[in-house]
ROZA-557277 format. One line per 8 residues: number of its first residue (from 1); their letters; for each residue x, y, z of N, C-alpha, C. Coordinates in Angstrom, 1 decimal, always signed. Example, Ala and Ser with C-alpha at 12.3 -4.5 7.8 and 13.67 -1.06 7.14 Angstrom:
1) AS) +13.2,-5.7,+7.8,+12.3,-4.5,+7.8,+13.2,-3.3,+7.8 | +12.8,-2.2,+7.1,+13.7,-1.1,+7.1,+12.9,+0.0,+7.9;
# end
This chain:
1) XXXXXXXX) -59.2,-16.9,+5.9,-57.9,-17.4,+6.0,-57.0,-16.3,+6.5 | -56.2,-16.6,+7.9,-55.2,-16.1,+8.4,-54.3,-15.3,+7.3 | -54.0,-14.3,+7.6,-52.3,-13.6,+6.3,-51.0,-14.4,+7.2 | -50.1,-14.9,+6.6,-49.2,-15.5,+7.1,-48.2,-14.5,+7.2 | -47.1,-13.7,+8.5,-46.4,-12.7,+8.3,-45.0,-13.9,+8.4 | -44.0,-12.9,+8.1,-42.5,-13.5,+8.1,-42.2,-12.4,+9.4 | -41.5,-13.3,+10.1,-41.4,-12.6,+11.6,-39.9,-11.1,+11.6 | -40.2,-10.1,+12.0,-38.7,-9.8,+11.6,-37.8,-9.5,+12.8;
9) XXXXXXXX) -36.9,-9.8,+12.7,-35.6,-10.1,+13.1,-34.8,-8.5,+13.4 | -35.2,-8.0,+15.1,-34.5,-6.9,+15.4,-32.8,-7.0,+16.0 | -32.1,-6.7,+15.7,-30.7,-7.1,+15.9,-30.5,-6.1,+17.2 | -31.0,-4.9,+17.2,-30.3,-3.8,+17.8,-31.2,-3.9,+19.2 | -31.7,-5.4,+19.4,-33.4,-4.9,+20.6,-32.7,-5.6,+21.8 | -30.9,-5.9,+21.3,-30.5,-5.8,+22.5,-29.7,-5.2,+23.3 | -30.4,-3.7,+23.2,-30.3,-2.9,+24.0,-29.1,-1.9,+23.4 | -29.2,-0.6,+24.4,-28.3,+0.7,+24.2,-26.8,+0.3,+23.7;
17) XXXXXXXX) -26.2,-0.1,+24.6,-25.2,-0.6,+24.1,-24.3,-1.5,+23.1 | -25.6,-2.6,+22.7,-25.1,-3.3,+20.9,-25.5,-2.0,+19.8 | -26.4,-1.4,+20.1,-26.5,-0.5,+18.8,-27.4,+0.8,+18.8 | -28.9,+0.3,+19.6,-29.9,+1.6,+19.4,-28.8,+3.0,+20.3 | -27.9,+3.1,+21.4,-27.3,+4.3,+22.0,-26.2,+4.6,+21.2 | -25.8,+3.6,+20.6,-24.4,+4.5,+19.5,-25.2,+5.2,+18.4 | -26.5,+4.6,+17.9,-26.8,+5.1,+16.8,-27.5,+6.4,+17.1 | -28.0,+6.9,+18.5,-28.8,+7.8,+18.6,-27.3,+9.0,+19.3;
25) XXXXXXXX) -26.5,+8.3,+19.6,-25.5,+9.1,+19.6,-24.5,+9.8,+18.2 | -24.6,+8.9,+17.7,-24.2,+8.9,+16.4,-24.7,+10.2,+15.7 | -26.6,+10.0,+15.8,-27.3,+11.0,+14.7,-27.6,+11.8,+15.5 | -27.4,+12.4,+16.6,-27.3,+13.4,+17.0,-26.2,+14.5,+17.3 | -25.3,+13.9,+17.2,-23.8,+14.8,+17.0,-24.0,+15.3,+15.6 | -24.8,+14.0,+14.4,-24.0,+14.4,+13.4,-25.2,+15.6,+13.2 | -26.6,+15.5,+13.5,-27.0,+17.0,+13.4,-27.0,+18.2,+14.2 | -25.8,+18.0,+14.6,-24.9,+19.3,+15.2,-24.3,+19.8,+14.2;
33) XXXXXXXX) -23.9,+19.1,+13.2,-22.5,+19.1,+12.4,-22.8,+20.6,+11.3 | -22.0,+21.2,+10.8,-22.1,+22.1,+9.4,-22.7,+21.7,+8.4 | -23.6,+22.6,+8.0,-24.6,+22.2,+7.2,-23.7,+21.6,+5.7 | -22.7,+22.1,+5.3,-21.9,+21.4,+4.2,-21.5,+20.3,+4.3 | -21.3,+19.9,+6.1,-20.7,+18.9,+6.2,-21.6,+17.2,+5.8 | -22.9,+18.4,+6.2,-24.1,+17.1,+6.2,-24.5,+16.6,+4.8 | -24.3,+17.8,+4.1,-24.2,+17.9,+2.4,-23.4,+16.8,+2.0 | -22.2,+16.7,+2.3,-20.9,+16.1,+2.1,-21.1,+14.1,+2.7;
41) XXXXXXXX) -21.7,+14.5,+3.7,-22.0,+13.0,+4.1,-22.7,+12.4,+3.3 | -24.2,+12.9,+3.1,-25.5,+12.5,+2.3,-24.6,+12.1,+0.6 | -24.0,+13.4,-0.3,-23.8,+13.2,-1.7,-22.5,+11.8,-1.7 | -21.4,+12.1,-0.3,-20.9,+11.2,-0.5,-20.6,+9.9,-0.2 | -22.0,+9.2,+0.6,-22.1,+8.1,+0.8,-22.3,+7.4,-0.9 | -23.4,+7.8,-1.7,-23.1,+7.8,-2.9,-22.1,+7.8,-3.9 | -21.3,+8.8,-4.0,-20.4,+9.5,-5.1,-19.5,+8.1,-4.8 | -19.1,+7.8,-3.7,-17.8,+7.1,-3.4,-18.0,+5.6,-4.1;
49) XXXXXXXX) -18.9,+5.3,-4.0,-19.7,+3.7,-4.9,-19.0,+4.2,-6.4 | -19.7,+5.6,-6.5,-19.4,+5.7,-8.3,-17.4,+6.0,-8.7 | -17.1,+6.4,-7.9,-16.0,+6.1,-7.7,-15.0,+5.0,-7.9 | -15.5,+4.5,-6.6,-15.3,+3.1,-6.7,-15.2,+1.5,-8.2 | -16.5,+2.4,-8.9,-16.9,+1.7,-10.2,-16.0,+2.6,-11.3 | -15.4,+3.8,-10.9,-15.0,+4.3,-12.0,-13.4,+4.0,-12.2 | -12.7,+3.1,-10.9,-12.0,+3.0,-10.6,-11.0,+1.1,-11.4 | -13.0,+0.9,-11.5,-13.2,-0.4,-12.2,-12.8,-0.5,-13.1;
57) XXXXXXXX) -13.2,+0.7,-14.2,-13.4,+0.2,-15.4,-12.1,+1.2,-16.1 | -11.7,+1.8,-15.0,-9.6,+2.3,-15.5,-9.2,+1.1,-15.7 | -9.6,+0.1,-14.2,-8.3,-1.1,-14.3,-9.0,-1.6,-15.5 | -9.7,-2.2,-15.7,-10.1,-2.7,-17.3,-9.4,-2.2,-18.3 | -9.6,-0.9,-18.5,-9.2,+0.2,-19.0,-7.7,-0.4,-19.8 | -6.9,-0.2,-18.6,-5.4,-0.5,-18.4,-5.1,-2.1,-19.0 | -5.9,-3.2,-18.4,-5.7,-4.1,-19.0,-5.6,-4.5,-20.4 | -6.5,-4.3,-21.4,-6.7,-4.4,-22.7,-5.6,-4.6,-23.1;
65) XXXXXXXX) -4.5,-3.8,-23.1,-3.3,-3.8,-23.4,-2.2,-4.7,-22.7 | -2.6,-5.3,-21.6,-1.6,-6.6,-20.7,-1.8,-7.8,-20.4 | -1.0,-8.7,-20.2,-0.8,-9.9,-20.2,-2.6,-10.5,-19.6 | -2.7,-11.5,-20.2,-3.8,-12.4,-20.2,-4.4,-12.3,-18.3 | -3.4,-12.6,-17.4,-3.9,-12.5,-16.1,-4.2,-11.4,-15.6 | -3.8,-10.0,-16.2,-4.2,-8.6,-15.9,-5.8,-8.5,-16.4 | -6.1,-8.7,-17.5,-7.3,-8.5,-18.0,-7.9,-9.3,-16.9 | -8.2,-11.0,-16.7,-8.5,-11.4,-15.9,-9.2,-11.1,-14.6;
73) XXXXXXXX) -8.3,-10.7,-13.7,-8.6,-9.9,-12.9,-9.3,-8.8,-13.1 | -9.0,-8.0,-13.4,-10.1,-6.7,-14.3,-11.3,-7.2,-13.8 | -11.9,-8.2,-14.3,-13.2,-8.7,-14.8,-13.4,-9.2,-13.9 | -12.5,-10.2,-13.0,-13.2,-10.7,-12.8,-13.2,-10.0,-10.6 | -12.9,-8.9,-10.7,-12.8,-8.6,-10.1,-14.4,-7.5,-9.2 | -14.3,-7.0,-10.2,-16.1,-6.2,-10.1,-17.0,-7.2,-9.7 | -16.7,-8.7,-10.7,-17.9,-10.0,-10.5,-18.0,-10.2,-9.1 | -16.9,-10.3,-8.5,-16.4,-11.1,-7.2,-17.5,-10.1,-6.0;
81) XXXXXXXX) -17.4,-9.2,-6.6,-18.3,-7.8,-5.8,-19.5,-7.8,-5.9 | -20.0,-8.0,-7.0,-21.6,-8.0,-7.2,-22.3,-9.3,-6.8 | -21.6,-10.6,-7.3,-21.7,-11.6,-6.3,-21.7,-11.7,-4.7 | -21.0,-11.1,-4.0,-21.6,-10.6,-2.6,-21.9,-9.8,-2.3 | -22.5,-8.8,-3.1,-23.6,-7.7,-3.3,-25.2,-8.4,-2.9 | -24.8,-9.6,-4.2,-26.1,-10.5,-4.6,-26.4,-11.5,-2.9 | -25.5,-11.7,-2.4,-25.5,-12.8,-1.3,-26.2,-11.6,+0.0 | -25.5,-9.9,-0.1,-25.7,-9.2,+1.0,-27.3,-9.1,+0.7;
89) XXXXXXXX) -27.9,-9.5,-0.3,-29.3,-8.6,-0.6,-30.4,-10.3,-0.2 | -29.5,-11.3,-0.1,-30.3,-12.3,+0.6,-30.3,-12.1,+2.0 | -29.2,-11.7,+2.2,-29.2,-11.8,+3.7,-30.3,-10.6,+4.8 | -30.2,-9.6,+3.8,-31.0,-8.3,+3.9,-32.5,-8.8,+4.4 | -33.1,-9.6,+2.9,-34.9,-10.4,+2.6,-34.9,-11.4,+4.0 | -33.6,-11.9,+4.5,-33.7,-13.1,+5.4,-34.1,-12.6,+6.8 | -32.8,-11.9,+7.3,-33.5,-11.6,+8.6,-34.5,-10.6,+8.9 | -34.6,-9.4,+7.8,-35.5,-8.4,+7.5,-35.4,-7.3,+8.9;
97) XXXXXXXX) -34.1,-7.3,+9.6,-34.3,-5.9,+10.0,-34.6,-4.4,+9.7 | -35.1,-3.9,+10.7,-35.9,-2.6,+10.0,-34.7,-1.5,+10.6 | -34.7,-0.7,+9.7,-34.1,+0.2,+9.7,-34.2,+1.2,+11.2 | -33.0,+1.9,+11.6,-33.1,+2.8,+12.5,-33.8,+3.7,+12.5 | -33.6,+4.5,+11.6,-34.5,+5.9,+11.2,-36.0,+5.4,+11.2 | -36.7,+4.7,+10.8,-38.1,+4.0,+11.0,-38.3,+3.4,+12.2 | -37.2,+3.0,+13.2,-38.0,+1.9,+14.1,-37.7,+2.5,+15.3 | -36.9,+3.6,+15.8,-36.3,+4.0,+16.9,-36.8,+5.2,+17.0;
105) XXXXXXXX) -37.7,+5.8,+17.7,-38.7,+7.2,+17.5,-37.9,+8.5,+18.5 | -38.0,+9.4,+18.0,-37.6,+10.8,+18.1,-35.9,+10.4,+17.7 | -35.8,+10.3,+16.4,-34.4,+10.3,+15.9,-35.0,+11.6,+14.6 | -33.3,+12.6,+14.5,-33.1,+13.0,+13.6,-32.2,+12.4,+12.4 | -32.0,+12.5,+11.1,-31.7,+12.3,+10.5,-31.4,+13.1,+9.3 | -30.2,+12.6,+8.7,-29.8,+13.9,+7.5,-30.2,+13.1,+6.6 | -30.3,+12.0,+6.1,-31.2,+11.4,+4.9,-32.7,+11.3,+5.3 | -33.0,+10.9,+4.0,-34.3,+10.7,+4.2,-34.3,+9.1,+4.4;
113) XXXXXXXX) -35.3,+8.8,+5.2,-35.5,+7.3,+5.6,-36.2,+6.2,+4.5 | -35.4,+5.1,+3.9,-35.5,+4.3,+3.2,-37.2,+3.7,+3.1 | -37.6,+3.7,+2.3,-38.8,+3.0,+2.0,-39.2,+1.6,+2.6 | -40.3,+1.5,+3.6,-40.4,+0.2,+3.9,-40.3,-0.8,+3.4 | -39.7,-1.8,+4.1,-39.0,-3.0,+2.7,-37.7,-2.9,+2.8 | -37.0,-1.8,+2.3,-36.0,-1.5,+2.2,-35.2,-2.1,+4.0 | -34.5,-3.5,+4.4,-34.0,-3.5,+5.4,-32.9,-2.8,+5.4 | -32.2,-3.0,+6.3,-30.8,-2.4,+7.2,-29.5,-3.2,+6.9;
121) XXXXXXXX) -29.9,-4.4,+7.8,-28.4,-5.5,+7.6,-28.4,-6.5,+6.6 | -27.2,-6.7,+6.3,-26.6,-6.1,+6.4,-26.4,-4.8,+5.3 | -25.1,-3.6,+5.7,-25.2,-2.6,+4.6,-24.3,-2.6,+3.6 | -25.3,-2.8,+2.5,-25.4,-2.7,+0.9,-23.9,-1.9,+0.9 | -24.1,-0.3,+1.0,-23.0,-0.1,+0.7,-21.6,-0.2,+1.3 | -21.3,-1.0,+2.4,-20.9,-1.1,+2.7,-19.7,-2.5,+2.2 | -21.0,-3.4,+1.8,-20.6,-4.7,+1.2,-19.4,-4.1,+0.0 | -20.5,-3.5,-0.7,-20.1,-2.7,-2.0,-18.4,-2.1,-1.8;
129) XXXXXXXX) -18.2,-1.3,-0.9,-17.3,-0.3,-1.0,-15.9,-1.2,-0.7 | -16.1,-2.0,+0.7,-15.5,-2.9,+1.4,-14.4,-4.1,+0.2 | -15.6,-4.3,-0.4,-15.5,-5.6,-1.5,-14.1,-5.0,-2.5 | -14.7,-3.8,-2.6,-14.2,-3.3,-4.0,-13.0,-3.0,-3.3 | -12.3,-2.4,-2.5,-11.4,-2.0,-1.9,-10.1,-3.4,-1.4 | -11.6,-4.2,-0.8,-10.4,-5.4,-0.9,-9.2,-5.9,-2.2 | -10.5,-6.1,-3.4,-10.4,-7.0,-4.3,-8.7,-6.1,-4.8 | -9.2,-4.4,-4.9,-7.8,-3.8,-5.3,-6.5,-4.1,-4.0;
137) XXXXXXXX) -6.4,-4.5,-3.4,-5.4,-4.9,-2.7,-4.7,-5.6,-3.1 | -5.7,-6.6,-3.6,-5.4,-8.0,-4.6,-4.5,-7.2,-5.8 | -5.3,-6.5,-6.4,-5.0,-6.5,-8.5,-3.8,-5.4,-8.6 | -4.6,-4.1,-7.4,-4.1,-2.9,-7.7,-3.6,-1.8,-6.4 | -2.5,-2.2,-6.0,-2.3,-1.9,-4.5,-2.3,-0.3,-4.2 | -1.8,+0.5,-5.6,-1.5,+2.3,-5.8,-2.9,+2.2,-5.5 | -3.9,+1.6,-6.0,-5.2,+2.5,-6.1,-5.7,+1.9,-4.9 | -5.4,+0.3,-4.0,-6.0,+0.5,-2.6,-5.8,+1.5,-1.7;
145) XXXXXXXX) -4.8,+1.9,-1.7,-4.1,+2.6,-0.9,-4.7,+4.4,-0.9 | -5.7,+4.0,-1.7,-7.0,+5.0,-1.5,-8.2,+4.5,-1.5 | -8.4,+3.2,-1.8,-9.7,+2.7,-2.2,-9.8,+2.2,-0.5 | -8.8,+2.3,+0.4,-9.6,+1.2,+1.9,-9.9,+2.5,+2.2 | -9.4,+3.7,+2.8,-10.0,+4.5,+3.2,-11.1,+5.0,+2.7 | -11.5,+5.4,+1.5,-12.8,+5.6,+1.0,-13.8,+4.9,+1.4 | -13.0,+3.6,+1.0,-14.6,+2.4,+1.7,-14.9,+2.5,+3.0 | -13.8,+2.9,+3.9,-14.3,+3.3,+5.5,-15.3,+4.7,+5.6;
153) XXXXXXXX) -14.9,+5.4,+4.6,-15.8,+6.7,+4.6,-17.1,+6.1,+4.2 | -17.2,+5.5,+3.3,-18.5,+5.4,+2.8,-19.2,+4.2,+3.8 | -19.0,+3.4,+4.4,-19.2,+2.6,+5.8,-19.6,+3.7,+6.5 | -19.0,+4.3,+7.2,-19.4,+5.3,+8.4,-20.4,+6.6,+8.0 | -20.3,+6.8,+6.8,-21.1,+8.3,+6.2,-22.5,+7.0,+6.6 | -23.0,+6.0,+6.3,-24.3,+5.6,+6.4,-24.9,+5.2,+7.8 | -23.9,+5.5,+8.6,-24.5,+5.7,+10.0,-24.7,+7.3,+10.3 | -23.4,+7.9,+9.6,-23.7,+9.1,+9.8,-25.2,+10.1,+9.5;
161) XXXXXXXX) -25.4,+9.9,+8.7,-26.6,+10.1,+7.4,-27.7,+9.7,+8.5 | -27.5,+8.5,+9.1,-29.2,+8.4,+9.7,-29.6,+6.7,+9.4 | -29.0,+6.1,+8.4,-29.7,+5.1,+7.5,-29.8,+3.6,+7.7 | -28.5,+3.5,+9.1,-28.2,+2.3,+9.2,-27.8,+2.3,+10.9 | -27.5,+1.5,+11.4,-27.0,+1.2,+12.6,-25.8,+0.9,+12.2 | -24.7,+1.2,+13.4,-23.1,+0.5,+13.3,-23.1,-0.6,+13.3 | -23.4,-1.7,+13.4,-23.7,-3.0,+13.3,-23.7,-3.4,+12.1 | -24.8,-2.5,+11.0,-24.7,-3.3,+10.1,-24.2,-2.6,+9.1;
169) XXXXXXXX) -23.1,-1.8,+9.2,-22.0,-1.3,+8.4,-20.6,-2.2,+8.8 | -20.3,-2.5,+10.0,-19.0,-3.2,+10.2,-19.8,-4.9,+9.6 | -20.9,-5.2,+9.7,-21.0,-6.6,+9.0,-21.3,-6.8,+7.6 | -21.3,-5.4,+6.8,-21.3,-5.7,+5.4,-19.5,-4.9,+5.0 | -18.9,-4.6,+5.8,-18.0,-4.6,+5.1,-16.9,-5.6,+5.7 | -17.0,-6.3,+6.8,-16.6,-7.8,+6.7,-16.7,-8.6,+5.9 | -18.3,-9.0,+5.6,-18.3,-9.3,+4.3,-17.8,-9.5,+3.2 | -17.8,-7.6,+2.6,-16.8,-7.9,+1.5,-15.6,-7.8,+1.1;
177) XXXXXXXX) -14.8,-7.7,+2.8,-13.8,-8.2,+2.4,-13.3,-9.8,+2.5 | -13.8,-9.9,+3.2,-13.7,-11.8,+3.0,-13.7,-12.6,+2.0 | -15.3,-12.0,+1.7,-15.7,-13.0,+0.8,-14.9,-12.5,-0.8 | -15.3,-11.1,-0.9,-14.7,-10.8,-2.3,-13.2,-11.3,-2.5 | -12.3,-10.8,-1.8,-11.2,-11.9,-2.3,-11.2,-13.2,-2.4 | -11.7,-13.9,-1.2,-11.7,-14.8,-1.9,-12.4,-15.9,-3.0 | -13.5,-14.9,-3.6,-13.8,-15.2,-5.1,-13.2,-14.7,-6.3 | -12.4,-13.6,-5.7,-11.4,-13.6,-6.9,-10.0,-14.4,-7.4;
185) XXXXXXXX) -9.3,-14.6,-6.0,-8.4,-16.1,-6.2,-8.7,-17.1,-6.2 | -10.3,-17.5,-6.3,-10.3,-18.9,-6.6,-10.8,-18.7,-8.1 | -11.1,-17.7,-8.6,-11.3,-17.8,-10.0,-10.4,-17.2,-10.9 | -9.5,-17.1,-10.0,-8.1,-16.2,-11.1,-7.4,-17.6,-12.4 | -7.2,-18.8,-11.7,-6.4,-19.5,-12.6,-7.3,-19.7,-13.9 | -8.7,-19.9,-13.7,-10.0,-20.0,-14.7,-9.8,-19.0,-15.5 | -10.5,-17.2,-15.1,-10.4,-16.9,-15.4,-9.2,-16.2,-16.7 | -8.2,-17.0,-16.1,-6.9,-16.5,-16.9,-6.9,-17.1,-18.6;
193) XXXXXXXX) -7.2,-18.6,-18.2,-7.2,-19.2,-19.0,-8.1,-19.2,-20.3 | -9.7,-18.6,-19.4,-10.9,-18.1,-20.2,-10.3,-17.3,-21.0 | -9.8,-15.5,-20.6,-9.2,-14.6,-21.4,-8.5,-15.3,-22.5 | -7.2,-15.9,-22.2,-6.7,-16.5,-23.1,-7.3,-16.9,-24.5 | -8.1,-17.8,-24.8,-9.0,-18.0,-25.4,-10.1,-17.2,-26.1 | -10.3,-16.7,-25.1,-11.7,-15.8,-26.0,-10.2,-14.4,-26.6 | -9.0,-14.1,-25.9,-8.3,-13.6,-27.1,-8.3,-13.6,-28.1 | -8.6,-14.8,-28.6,-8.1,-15.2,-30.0,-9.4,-15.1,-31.0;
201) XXXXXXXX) -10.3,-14.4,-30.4,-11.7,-14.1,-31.2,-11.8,-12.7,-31.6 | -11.3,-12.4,-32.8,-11.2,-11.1,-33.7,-12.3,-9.8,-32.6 | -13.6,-11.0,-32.8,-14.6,-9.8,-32.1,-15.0,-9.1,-30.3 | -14.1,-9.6,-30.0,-13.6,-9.6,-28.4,-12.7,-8.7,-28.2 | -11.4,-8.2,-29.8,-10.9,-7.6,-29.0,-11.0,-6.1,-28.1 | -12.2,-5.6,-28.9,-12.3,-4.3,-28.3,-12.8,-4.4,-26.9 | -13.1,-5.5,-26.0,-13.5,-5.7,-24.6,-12.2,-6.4,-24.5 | -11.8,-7.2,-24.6,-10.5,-7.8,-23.8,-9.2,-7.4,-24.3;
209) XXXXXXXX) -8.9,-6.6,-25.4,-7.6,-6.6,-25.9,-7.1,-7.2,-26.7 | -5.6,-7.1,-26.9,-4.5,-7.8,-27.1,-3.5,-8.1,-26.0 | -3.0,-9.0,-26.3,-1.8,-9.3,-25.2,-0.7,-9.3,-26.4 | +0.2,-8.0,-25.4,+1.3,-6.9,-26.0,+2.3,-8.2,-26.5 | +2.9,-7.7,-27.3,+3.8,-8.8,-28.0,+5.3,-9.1,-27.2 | +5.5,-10.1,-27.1,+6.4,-11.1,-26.1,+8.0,-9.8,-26.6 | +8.5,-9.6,-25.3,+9.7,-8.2,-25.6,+11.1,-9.2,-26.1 | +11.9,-9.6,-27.2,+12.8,-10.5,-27.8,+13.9,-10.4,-26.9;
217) XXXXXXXX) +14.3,-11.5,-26.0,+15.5,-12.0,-25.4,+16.7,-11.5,-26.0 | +17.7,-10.4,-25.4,+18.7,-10.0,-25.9,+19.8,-11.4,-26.1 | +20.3,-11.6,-27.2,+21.5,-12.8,-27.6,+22.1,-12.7,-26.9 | +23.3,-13.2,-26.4,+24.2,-13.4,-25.5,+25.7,-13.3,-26.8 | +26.4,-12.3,-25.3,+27.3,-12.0,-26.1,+28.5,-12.4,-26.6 | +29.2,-12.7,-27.9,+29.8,-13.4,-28.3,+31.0,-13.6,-27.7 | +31.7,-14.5,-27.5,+32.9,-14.7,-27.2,+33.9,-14.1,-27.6 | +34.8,-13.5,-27.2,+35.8,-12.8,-28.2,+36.7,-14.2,-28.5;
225) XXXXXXX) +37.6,-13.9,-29.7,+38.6,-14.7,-29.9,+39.6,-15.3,-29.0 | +40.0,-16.1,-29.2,+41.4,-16.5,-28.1,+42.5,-15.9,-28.6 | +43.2,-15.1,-27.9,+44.2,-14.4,-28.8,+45.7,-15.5,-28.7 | +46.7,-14.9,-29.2,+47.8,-16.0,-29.2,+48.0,-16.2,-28.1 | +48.2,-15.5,-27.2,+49.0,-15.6,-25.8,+48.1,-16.5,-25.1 | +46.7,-16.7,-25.6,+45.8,-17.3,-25.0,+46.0,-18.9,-25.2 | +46.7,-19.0,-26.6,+46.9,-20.4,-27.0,+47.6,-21.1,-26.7;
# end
């Protein structure tokens, strides 16, 4: 009996100009670069993901203590990310592009090249970084307003590195910004309502909080008297 292969799907085999000449331009400048610099690409294509997650779980953090749709978001905002995390890692199995650093010969590279299996498009972290950066636009604008640039660093550090083609860095972080917002506004009214509820479960509050106590409407101030002259 024949082995049945799954065919794979080269994105970049059309030619120098969609992808294999930027990317061999790409990794060859960048091993021109200072050796710290290459240090700096490699730890922080990484670091910036954890970042990113550490960024997560402030805003959670913060929430515990605010209104029912703060927490909400919080939560459900990471989901909205991993959910097209979950979608970018079908799409990865589906068309099964092979990586640059494996499939394009006499390339250098400052990473080491991804285990076969491991495809290209679209990029993971890129989905990742993109997603997350959107979603704070949405919740937390002080902290986009470092989170989009990071996510373009950590997009470009994985062409830089060797790991990916530019192709499939600008299509995973299209990705997630699209899609992640909008699975976070379509699940904000839900989610709001969920929190709500599961508030009122003694054993929840140390993951969701309290919702701070309603601030009392100053009275309105009394009329003075009518004096005589008034009468």
């Amino acid at each position: 009996m024949s082995e049945t292969t799954i065919p794979t799907v080269q994105l970049a085999e059309a030619g120098p100009e969609y992808g294999v000449g930027v990317y061999r331009e790409i990794t060859e400048w960048a091993a021109t670069t200072p050796g710290w610099m290459q240090s700096a690409g490699e730890i922080g294509t990484e670091l910036g993901i954890l970042v990113l997650a550490a960024l997560f779980v402030l805003q959670w953090w913060r929430a515990r203590g605010r209104d029912h749709r703060s927490m909400a978001v919080a939560l459900l905002a990471p989901a909205a990310v991993l959910i097209v995390y979950g979608l970018s890692e079908i799409i990865k199995v589906w068309l099964h592009e092979e990586r640059p650093c494996r499939d394009i010969p006499n390339v250098r590279t400052i990473a080491e090249c991804p285990a076969p299996g491991d495809w290209a498009f679209p990029s993971n972290h890129s989905v990742i970084a993109a997603a997350s950066a959107a979603t704070f636009l949405i919740t937390w604008r002080l902290v986009a307003a470092f989170a989009l640039p990071l996510a373009v660093l950590v997009a470009l550090s994985r062409v830089y590195v060797g790991v990916h083609y530019l192709h499939d860095v600008v299509a995973g972080a299209l990705l997630g910004v699209v899609l992640a917002p909008v699975l976070l506004l379509a699940a904000m009214i839900p989610g709001t309502w969920a929190v709500a509820r599961l508030r009122q479960r003694p054993a929840l509050t140390a993951v969701l909080g309290t919702t701070p106590p309603a601030t009392p409407r100053p009275e309105p101030a009394a009329e003075p008297h009518a004096t005589a002259s008034n009468r």
